[in-house]
Every structure is written in C-alpha cells, then in structure tokens.
Steps between C-alpha positions, in 0.01 A plus 500: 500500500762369252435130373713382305252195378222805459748640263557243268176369479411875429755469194355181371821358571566126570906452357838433661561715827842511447735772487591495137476760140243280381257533853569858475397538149155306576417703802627805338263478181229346723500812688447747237255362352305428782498818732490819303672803597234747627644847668175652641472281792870541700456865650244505804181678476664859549746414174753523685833333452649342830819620639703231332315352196693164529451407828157347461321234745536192274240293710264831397598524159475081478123498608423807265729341204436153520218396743279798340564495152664881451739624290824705640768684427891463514522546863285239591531249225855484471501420888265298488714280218786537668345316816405247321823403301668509839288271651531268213930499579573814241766734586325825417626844517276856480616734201384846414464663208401833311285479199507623151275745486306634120811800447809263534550584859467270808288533836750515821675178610231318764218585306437140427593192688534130351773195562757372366519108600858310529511166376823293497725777321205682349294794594170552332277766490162436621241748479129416521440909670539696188167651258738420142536371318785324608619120543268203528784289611791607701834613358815374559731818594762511231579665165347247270195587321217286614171390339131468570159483404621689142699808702888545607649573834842634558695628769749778410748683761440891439627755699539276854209357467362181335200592273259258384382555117207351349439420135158371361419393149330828393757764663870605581741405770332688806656519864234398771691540799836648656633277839774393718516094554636576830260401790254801676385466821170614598621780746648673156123612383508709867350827379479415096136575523532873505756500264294246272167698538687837369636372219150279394320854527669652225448179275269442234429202704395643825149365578505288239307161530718216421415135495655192311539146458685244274382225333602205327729648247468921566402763697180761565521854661227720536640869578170707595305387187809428269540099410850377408480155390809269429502189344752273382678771433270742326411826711171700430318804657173573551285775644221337624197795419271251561349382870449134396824492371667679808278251736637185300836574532457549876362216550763241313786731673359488804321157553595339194196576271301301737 
C-alpha cells in the first residue's frame, strides 16, 4: 500500500517537504538515481499488455517499486512520482509523449507517460519513467536553453507540438521527445495497447531488454547487451561481449553495484 514515509525513506530523502522547484529537483534526482528503470517486469506472466497500460494499481506497483526493491517502467514510475509530489502539496498534471526513435521519426503520442509539475507560474517537466538519457533534474517548460551535468536541454515548438532536444558534450542537438503540456487523463490510454503493441512489433526495439539508472552526474542504459554510458557530458558505447562485463553492469543498474 502507498506510504508516503516508505517512499522517502526509500529515496534516502530527509529535506524540506514543501511544495517548491528546489524539493522537486531533490526528489527528482533522488529518484533516478535510486530506482532504475527496468522494462521486463510490467507485463504479467503471459506478456501481455493490460487493456489500458496507464491505469495501473499504484498500491501494487508501490509494494513491487518501493517496498521490494524493482525497477519499472514509465507507466508505473511516473505514477508512482506523481503520487508522491501530490501528497507533498504539488499541483501535478499527466503528459504524454511520442519518442524519437533511431530514423528521425517519433513513436505515436501516449507511448510514454511522465508529468509536468506547476509551481507558482512555472511548469516543470519531471520525468524519473524514461530509459535516456534524459534530465537528472527537472526542466522548467520554456524556450531557454538549460544546463546540466555537462549536457543542454531545450524546448522548441515544431509542427504543434513542443519537442524536447538534448545536447551532450560529445554530440549534436538531438530531439528526445515530441508532447503536448496540456493535461491527459488516464481514460485517454483506453485501447492504446493494441495500437502500441503493433507499432513496437515492427521496431528494432521490439523485445528488446531495457534497463537504466542515473547517477550522480549521468546516465547508464543497457539495450540487450549494448552499454550507453553518460557522464558529465561525455556519451560512450559499448558492446559488452563479455559475461563479467554484462553481469557488472546489471548489477550497478539494477541494485547499484551492490
């Protein structure tokens, strides 16, 4: 069952409750880096998707999450987040997105879910559900470019939508994601599953193993057996050929190394 004490103490984190940027950028990084992103464990035992992806049992999903140590996906972690800043006073809204995908396109609008938090005259984008790389610390929603932990964040108006770009230290302006800051309700995933299991088929993606996690100043994802590894800025790839080196980067994504 959802505890909001259990939570914190989960995140290590012992700071101001209230509902301001800097709460949300402590709980926000603390997040990241300490429950990874881990996308073999949402589906049931049959693989399949529920009927409505978002609508998840958050008292479930908490014990799973939180009380038992697992990683998650979008779906559940964004939720889960989301709980939690509104039980701490944060006006919180659910936002859905398409994402970039390797040719330049994007995946359908719904495909992922994260929040965007409203704080005096602010909204920020808060997203601890997402494998990355993406933000440590959330971003305020305007055109300015932002920095942190040696990459750039920008959010540029293209086509009707507003399209987050990413730069780090080692590449080129890159969009990561394609959204709407207007508020979704649950009820609008009714019947994306279908839709979102037809597209992942024909992706170089589908089946794919992903897991992730932040830390102090970057990012790892582990894509089957492929490591991308940011930090302070500087991105690099590796194909992990070897099991000990495959098992150790499990393990710190996973569990922290420990």
């Amino acid at each position: 069952m959802f505890d909001t004490e259990v939570y914190l103490d989960r995140l290590g984190y012992t700071g101001p409750r209230t509902a301001t940027p800097e709460t949300l950028r402590q709980l926000h990084h603390r997040h990241l880096t300490t429950i990874p992103y881990d996308n073999t464990k949402f589906a049931p035992a049959g693989g399949e998707l529920p009927a409505n992806i978002a609508e998840v049992d958050l008292d479930a999903t908490f014990d799973k999450i939180v009380r038992d140590g697992h990683g998650g996906i979008c779906f559940e972690l964004n939720p889960l987040f989301r709980r939690l800043l509104g039980e701490l006073g944060f006006e919180t809204r659910i936002i859905s997105a398409g994402v970039r995908q390797e040719d330049g396109t994007f995946s359908p609008d719904l495909s992922h879910l994260f929040t965007g938090v409203v704080v005096g005259d602010d909204v920020w984008l808060a997203d601890v559900g997402f494998s990355g790389p993406s933000y440590l610390d959330p971003l305020r929603l305007d055109a300015q470019v932002q920095h942190q932990y040696g990459c750039r964040y920008k959010v540029v108006e293209q086509q009707g939508w507003q399209t987050l770009h990413r730069r780090s230290r080692t590449g080129p302006w890159r969009a990561v994601y394609r959204f709407s800051p207007e508020g979704r309700s649950v009820g609008d995933w009714h019947g994306f599953a279908e839709r979102m299991r037809e597209y992942t088929d024909g992706t170089v993606l589908a089946n794919a193993v992903i897991r992730a996690r932040s830390s102090a100043d970057g990012h790892l994802l582990l894509v089957g057996k492929r490591l991308l590894s940011v930090a302070d800025g500087h991105e690099k790839v590796t194909a992990l050929v070897e099991p000990a080196d495959f098992d150790r980067a499990l393990a710190t994504i996973l569990d922290g190394g420990r």
